[in-house]
C-alpha positions as CSV (number, residue, x, y, z in Angstrom):
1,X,0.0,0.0,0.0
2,X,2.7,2.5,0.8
3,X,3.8,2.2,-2.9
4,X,0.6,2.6,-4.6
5,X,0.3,5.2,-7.4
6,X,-0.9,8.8,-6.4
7,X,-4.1,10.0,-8.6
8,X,-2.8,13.6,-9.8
9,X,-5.3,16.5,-11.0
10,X,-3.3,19.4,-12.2
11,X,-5.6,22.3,-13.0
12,X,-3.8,25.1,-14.6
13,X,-6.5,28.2,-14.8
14,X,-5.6,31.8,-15.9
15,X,-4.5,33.0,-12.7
16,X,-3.8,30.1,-10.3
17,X,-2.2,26.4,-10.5
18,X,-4.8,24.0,-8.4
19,X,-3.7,20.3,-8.1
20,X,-4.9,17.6,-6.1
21,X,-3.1,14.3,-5.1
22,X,-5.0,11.1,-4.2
23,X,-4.8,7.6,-3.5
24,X,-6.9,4.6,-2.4
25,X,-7.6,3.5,0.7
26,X,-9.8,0.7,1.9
27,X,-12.4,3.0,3.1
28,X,-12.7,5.2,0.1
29,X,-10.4,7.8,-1.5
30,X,-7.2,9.7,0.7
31,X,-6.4,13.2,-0.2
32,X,-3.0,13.2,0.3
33,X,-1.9,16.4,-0.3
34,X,-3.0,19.9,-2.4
35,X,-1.2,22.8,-4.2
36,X,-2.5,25.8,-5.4
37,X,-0.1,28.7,-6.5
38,X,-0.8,32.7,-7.7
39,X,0.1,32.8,-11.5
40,X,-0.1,35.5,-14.3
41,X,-3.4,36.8,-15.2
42,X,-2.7,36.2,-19.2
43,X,-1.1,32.3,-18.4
44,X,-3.9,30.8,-20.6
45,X,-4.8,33.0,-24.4
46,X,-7.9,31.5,-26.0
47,X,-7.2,28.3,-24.0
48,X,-3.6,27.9,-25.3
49,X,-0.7,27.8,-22.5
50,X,1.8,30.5,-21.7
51,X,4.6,29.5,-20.1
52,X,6.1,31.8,-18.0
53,X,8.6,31.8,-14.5
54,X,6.0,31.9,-12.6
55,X,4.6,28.3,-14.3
56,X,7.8,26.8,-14.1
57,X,8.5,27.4,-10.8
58,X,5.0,26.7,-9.6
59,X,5.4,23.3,-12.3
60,X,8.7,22.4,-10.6
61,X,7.3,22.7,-6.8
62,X,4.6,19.9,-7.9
63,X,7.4,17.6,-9.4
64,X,9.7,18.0,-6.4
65,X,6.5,17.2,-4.2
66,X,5.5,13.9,-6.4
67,X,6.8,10.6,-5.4
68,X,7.9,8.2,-7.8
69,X,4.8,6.7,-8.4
70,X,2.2,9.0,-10.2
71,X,-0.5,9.2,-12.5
72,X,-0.7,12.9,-13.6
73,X,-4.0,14.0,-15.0
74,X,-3.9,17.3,-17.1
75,X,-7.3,19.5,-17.7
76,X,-7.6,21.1,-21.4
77,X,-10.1,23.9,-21.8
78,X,-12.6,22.5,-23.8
79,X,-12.5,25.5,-26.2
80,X,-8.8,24.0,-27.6
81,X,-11.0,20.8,-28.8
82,X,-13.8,20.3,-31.3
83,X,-16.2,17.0,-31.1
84,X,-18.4,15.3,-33.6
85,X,-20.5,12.2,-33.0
86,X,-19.1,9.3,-35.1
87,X,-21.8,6.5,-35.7
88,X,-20.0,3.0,-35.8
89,X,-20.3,0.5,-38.7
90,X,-22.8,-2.6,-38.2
91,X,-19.6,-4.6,-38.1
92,X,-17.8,-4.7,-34.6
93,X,-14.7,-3.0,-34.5
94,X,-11.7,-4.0,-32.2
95,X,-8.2,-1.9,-31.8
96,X,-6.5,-1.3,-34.1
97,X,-9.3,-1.5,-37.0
98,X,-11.7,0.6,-34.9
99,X,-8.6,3.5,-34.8
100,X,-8.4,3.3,-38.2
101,X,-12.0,3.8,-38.7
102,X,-11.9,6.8,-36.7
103,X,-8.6,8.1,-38.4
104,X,-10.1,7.6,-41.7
105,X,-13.6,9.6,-40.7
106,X,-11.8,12.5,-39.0
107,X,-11.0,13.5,-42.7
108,X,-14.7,14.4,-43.4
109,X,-16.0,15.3,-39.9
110,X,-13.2,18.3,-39.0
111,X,-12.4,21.1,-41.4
112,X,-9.2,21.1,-40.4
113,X,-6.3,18.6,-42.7
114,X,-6.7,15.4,-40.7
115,X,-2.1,14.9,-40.4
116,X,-2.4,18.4,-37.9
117,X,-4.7,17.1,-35.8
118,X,-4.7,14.5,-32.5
119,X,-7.5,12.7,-32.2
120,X,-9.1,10.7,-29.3
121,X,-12.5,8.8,-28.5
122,X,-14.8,7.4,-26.3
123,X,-18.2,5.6,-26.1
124,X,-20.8,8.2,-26.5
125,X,-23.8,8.0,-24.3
126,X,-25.7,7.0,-27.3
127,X,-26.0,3.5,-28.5
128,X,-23.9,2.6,-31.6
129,X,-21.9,5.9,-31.3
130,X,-18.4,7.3,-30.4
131,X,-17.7,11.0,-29.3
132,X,-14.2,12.0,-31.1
133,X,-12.6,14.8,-30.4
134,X,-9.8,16.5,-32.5
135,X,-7.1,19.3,-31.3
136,X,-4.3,20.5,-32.8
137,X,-1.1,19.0,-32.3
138,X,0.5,22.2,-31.9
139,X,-1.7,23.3,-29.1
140,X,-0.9,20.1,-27.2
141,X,2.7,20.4,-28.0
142,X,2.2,24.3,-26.2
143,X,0.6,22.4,-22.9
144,X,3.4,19.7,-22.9
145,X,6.3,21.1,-23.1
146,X,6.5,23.5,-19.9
147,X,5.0,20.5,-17.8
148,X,7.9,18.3,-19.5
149,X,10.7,20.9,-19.0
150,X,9.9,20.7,-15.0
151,X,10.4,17.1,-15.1
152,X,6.4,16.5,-15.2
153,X,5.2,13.4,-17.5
154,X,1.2,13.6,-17.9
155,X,-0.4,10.4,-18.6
156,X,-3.3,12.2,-19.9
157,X,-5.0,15.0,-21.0
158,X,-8.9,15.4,-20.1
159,X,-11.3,18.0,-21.0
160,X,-12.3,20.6,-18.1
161,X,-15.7,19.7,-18.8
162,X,-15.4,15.8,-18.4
163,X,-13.8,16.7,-15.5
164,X,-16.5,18.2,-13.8
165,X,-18.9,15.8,-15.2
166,X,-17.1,13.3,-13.0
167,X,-16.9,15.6,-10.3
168,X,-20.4,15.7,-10.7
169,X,-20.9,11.7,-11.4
170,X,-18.8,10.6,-8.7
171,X,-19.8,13.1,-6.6
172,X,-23.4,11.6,-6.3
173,X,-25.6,14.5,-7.5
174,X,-29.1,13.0,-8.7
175,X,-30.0,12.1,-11.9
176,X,-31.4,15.2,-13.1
177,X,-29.1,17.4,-11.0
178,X,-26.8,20.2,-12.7
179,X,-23.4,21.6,-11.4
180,X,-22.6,24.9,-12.1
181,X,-18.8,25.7,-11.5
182,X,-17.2,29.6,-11.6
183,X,-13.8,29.8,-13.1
184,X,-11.7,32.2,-13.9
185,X,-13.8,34.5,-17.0
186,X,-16.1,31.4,-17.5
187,X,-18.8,29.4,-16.5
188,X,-18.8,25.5,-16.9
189,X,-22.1,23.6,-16.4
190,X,-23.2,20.0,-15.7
191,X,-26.1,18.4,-17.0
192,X,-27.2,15.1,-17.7
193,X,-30.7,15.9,-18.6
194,X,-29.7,18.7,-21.3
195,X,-29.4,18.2,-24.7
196,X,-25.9,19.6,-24.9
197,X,-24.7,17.7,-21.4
198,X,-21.3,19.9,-20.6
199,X,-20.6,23.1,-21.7
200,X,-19.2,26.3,-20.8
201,X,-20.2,30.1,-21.1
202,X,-18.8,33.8,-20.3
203,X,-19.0,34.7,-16.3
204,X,-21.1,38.0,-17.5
205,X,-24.2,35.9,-17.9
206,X,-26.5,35.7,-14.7
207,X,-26.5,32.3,-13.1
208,X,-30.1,31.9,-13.5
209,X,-30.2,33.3,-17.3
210,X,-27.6,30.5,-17.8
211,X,-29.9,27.8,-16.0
212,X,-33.0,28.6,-18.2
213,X,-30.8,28.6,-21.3
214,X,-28.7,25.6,-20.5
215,X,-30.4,23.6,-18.0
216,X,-33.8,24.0,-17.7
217,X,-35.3,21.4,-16.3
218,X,-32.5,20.3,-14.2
219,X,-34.7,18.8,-11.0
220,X,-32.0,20.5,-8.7
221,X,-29.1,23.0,-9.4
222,X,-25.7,22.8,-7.5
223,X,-23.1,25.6,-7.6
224,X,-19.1,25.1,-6.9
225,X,-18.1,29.3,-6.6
226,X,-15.5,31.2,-4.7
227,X,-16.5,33.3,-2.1
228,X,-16.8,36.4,-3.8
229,X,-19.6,35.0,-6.1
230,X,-22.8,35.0,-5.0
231,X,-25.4,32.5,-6.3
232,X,-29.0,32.4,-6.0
233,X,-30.8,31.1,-3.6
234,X,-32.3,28.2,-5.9
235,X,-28.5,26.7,-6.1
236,X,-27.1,24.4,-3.6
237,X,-23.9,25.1,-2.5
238,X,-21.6,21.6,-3.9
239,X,-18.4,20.7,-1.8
240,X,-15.9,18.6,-4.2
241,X,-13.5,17.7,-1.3
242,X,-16.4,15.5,0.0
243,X,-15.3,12.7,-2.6
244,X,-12.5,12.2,-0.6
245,X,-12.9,9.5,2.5
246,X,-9.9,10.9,4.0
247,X,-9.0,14.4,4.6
248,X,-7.1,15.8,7.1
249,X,-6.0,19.5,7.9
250,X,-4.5,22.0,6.9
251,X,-7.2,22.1,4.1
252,X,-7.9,24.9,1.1
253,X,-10.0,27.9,3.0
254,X,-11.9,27.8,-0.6
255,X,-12.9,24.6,-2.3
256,X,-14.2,25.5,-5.7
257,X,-10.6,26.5,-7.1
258,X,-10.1,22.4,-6.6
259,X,-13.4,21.6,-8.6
260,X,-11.8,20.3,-12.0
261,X,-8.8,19.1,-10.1
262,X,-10.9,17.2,-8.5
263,X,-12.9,15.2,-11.3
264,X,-9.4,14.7,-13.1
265,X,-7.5,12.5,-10.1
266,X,-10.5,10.6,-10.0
267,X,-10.4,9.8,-13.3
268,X,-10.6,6.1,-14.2
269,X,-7.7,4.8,-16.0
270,X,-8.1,4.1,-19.3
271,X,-8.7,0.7,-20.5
């Protein structure tokens, strides 16, 4: 047990570094340890990293703090990514002739050449169905290569949103619960009984304008804000450091900076 991989969730926002650190216990998840550092206001352009001093030496603190063992979990602002439903053949697919399929069908569903482009997938909640989403290798290449120059080796990048869906998920918010989550400029939202599921929108739009427009019939709302944000009363306040079993002081005086962070150490490992 005392060499079991830590669970890293390493949420770089536009003005802070939040990262969260779990691992397994018998009784449920341990937080082992958390880090969230001050950075430049302009550290994310249109979702696309900035590396600065600041980053690097906030970037090297986590490595030096890691032990050997680590699965590091990266968030991506959704707004780097596009995704297109992809309906699978009658014929059952198996790796590698399923990653071919997609590879193939990228070329008609992005308008974008297919060779600058890194694609991933997943089951879609629909039957029969994949959800692919593309990026552009240079915009990944920009988020590597200041978390490799401190010594940091991701074993994945996930999508902000899918993060707080399984914030959300794991969380145990009911079925037709939403989560809405205040970060940095932006709005993300939760909702599995919304068309559009995930999503996110600019902080200027009222909470409950964005609840009519993105989740309306949500049975109940929760909210993950700082302090300085105040929600309505028809939003429950949502605590994501209640996932963890195991939690002992000195904890963050704010929890919603750890939201995304979160939803990405719990992440399952892929299969």
């Amino acid at each position: 047990m005392a060499f079991q991989t830590w669970q890293v969730g390493l949420d770089i926002q536009n003005t802070q570094l939040c990262a969260l650190a779990i691992q397994r216990r018998r009784d449920g998840w341990q937080l082992r340890r958390w880090w969230q550092q001050g950075l430049p206001k302009d550290t994310l352009r249109n979702g696309m990293l900035q590396s600065s001093p600041a980053l690097q030496a906030a970037l090297c603190k986590l490595q030096q703090q890691l032990p050997q063992r680590y699965s590091l979990r990266v968030g991506l602002p959704a707004q780097l990514v596009l995704q297109r439903p992809l309906t699978l053949p009658a014929q059952h697919l198996q790796e590698p002739a399923l990653g071919r399929y997609v590879t193939a069908a990228a070329q008609r569903l992005f308008p974008v050449d297919a060779d600058v482009l890194a694609l991933d997938y997943r089951a879609s909640d629909r039957e029969n169905q994949l959800c692919v989403t593309a990026a552009r290798r240079e915009a990944i290449a920009q988020w590597l290569t200041p978390l490799q120059q401190s010594g940091l080796q991701p074993a994945v990048f996930e999508l902000t949103t899918h993060a707080l869906a399984l914030t959300a998920q794991l969380g145990g918010l009911e079925e037709g619960a939403a989560l809405l989550l205040h970060q940095d400029t932006h709005w993300l939202w939760y909702s599995r009984t919304s068309n559009v599921p995930v999503g996110y929108a600019d902080c200027a739009i009222a909470p409950e304008t964005l609840a009519q427009r993105c989740f309306p019939s949500a049975s109940v709302r929760y909210g993950c804000v700082p302090a300085h944000i105040a929600l309505p009363d028809t939003f429950t306040p949502f605590s994501p450091l209640s996932l963890f079993a195991c939690r002992q002081p000195p904890l963050p005086q704010q929890e919603a900076p750890f939201c995304i962070a979160a939803g990405l150490a719990l992440r399952p490992e892929d299969s």
